[in-house]
C-alpha positions as CSV (number, residue, x, y, z in Angstrom):
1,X,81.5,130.6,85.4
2,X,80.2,127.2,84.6
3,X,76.3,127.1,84.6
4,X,74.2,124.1,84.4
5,X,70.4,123.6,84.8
6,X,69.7,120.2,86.6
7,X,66.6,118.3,87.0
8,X,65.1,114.7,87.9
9,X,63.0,113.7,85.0
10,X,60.4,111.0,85.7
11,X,56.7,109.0,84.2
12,X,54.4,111.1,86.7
13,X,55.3,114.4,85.5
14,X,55.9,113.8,82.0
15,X,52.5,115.3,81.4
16,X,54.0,118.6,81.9
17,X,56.8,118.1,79.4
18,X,55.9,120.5,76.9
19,X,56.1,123.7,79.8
20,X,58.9,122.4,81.0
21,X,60.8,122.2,77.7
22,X,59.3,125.6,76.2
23,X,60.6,127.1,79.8
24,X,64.1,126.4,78.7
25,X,64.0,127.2,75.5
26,X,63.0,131.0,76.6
27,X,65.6,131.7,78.8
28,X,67.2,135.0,77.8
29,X,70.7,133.6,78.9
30,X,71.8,130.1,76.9
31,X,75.1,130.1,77.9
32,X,74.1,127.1,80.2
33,X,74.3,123.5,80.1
34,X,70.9,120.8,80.9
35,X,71.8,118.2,83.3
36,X,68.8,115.8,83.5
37,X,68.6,112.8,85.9
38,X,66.2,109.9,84.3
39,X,64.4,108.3,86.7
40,X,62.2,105.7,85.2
41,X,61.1,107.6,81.6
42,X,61.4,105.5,78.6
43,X,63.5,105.4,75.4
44,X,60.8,107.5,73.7
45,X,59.9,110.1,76.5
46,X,63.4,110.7,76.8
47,X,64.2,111.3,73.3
48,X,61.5,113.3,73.0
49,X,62.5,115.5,75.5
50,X,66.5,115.8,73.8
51,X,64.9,116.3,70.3
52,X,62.7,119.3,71.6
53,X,65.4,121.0,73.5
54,X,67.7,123.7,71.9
55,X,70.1,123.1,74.4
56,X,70.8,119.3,74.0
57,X,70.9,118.1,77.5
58,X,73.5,115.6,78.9
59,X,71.2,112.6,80.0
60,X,72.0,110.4,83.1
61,X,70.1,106.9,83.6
62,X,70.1,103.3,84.9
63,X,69.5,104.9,88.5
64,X,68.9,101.4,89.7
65,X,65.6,102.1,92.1
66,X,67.2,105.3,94.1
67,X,65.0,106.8,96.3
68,X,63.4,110.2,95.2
69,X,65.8,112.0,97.8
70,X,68.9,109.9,96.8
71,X,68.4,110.8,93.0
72,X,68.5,114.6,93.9
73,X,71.9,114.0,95.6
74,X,73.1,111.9,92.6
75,X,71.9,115.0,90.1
76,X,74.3,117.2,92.5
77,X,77.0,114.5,92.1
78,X,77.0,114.4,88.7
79,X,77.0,118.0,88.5
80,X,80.3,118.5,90.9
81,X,81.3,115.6,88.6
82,X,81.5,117.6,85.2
83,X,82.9,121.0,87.4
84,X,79.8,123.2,87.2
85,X,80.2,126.4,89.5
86,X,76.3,127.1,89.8
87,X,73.8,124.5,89.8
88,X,70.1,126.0,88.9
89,X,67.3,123.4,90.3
90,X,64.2,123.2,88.8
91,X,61.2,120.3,89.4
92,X,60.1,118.4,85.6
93,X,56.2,119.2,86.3
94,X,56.9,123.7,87.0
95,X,57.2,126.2,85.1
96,X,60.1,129.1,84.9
97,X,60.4,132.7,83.9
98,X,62.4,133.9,81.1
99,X,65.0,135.2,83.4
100,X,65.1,132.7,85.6
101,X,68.8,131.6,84.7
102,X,69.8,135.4,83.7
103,X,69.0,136.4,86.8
104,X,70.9,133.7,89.2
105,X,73.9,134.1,86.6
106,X,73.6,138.2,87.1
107,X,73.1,138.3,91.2
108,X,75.9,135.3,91.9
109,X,78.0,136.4,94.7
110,X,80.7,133.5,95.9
111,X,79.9,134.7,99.5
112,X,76.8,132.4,99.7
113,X,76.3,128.9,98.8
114,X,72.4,128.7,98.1
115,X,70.2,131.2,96.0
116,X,66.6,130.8,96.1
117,X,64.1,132.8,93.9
118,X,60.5,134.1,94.2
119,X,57.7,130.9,93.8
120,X,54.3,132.0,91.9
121,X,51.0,129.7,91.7
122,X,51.0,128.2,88.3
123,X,49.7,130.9,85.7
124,X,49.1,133.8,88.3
125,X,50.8,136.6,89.3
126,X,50.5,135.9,93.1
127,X,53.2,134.5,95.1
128,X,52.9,131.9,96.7
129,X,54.9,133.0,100.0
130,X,53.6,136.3,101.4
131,X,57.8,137.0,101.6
132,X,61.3,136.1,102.0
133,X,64.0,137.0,103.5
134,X,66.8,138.5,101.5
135,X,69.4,136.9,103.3
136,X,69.4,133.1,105.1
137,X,72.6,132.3,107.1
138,X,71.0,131.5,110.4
139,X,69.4,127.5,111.2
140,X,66.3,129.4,113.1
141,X,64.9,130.9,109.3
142,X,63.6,127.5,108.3
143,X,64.0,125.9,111.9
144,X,60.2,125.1,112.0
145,X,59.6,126.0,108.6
146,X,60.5,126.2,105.1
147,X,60.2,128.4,101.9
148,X,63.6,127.4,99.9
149,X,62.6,124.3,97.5
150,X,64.1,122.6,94.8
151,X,62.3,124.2,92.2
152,X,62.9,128.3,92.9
153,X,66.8,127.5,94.2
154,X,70.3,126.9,93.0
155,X,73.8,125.6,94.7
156,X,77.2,127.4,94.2
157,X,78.9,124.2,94.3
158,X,81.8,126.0,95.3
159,X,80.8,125.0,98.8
160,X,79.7,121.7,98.0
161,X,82.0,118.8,99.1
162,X,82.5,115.5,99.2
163,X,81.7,115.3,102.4
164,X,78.4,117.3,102.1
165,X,77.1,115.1,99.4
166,X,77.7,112.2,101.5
167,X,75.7,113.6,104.4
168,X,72.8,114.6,102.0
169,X,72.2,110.5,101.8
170,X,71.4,110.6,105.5
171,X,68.3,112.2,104.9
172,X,65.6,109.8,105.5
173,X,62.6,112.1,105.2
174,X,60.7,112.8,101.7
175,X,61.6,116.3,102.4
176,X,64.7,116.6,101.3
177,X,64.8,120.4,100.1
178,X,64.1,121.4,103.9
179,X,66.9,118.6,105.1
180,X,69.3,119.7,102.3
181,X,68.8,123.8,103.2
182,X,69.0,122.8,107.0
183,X,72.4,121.3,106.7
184,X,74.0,123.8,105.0
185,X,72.8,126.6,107.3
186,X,74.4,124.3,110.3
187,X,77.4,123.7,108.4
188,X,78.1,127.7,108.7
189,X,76.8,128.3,105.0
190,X,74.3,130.9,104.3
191,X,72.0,131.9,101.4
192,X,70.7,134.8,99.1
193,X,67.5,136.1,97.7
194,X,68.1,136.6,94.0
195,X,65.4,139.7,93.2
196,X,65.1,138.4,89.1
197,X,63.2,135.3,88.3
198,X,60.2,133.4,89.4
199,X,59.6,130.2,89.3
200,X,55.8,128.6,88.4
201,X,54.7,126.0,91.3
202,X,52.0,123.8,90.1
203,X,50.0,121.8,92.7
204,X,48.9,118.4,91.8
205,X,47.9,115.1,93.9
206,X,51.7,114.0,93.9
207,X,53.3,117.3,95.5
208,X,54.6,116.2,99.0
209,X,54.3,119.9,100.1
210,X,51.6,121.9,98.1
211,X,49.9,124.5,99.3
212,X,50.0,124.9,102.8
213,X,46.4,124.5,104.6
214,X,44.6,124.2,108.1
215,X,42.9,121.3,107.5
216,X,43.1,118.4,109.9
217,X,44.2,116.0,107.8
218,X,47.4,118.6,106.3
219,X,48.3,119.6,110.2
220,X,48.6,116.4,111.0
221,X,50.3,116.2,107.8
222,X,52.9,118.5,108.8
223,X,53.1,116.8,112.8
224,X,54.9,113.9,111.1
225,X,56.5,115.3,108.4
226,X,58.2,117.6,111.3
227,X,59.1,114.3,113.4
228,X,60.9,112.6,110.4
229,X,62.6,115.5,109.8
230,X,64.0,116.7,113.3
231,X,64.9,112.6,113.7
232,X,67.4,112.9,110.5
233,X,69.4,115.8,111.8
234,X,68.8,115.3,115.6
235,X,72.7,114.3,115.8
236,X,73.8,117.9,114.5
237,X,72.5,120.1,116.7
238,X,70.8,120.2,119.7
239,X,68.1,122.2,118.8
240,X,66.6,119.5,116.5
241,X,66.9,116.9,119.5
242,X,65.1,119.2,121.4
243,X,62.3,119.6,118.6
244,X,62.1,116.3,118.0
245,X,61.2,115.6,121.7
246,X,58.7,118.7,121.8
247,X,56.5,117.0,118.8
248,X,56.7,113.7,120.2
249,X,55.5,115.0,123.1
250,X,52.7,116.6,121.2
251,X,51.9,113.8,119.1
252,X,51.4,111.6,122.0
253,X,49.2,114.5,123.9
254,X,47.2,114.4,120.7
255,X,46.5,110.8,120.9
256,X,45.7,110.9,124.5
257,X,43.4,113.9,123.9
258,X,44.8,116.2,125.9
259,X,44.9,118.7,123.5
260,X,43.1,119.4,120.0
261,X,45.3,120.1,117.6
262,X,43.4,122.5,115.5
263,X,43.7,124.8,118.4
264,X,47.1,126.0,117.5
265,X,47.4,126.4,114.2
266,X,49.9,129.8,113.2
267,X,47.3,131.1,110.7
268,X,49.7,134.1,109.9
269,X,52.3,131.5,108.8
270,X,52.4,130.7,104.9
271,X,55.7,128.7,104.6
272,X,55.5,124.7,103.7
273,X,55.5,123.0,107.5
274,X,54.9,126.3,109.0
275,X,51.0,126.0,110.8
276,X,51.9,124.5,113.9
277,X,53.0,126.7,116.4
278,X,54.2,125.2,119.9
279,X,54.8,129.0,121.4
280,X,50.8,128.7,121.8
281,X,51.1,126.0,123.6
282,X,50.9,125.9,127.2
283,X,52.8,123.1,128.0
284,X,55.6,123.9,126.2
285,X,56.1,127.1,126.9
286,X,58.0,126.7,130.0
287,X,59.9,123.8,129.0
């Protein structure tokens, strides 16, 4: 099987280079190859980052201004490209356990197209999802919510095709893990837990998702986040033309003041996007 490890490499998290390179360089598997995507790094960052590797990586530029979510789908392109069998995700500013790669390599199972990992806090030992499921093949396990991101999964690109590449450049929402996940699971595909490996998510100012909080300004946050994303796939299923409508609805309720949003916030619910909950609602229940 042919194993690559694939990330975007960019300015704003080069501060983290030094974890990211010594997490590769501990991997107890290193029969893998390092696919990295340069965004907008220099001559010097770059070379830095080939010189410190022990895997030399193969190095992909000039992405002439792609948009954050269109240089994820490139990375996969390349990757079908050079006819790698597994591609391992990880984000440039986290961290990854020693078995990360061992672990994905050891549980692969052609039946599933996605593999996702366990995500930790940065330099803790507490997850950062209460839990996940073992298996995801259905569109309701991340219908209103997500836990798979680019940082604790990996494709069997097997399963990816032309085709699917090309419809990952219809997402038009900065959320492109949840988009990419979502399609798959209404294509038919399905996913697996993989029990080894962890993966390290640090929170800064520049994470789109972060931790996920009941604050005003984060539900409200979420309330457009969910908008943008049920508008890019509301032409594959009906059920995300039917959300989209529900939280227009609400937003528009919520500028009218018909309804405080604070009130129905799904405390229980950990996963990124996951605090609003329109089952509470009254006005939705029945429609």
């Amino acid at each position: 099987m042919k194993v690559a490890f694939g990330t975007v490499i960019y300015e704003e998290g080069f501060d983290y280079v030094l974890d990211y390179i010594s997490s590769l360089n501990n991997q107890t598997y290193n029969d893998f190859d390092i696919l990295l995507l340069n965004d907008n790094l220099s001559n010097e960052q770059e070379s830095y980052i080939y010189d410190n590797l022990i895997i030399k990586p193969k190095i992909f530029k000039n992405m002439n201004g792609l948009k954050p979510h269109q240089l994820r789908v490139e990375l996969i392109r390349k990757a079908k490209v050079e006819n790698y069998d597994l591609l391992i995700l990880g984000d440039f500013d986290d961290v990854f356990s020693e078995d990360r790669i061992s672990s994905m390599v050891a549980e692969f199972d052609n039946e599933f197209c996605f593999f996702y990992n366990e995500l930790y806090y940065m330099g803790s030992t507490k997850k950062f999802f209460s839990k996940i499921p073992d298996i995801t093949q259905d569109i309701g396990c991340i219908l209103e919510s997500n836990y798979i991101g680019l940082s604790n999964s990996a494709l069997n690109l097997n399963y990816i095709t032309k085709h699917i590449v090309n419809e990952l450049n219809g997402c038009t929402n900065s959320v492109f893990d949840w988009y990419m996940y979502s399609l798959l699971l209404h294509l038919g595909l399905k996913g697996k837990k993989i029990t080894g490996g962890k993966t390290f998510y640090r929170i800064h100012e520049l994470n789109i998702a972060g931790k996920s909080n009941d604050s005003y300004e984060d539900i409200t946050k979420e309330l457009e986040i969910k908008i943008r994303h049920y508008l890019a796939l509301k032409n594959k299923n009906i059920i995300y033309s039917e959300k989209l409508k529900d939280y227009i609805k609400l937003k528009r309720d919520i500028e009218n003041k018909k309804l405080n949003i604070m009130d129905y916030i799904d405390h229980g619910n950990d996963y990124w996007w996951g605090k609003l909950n329109l089952n509470k609602m009254e006005c939705f229940k029945n429609d």
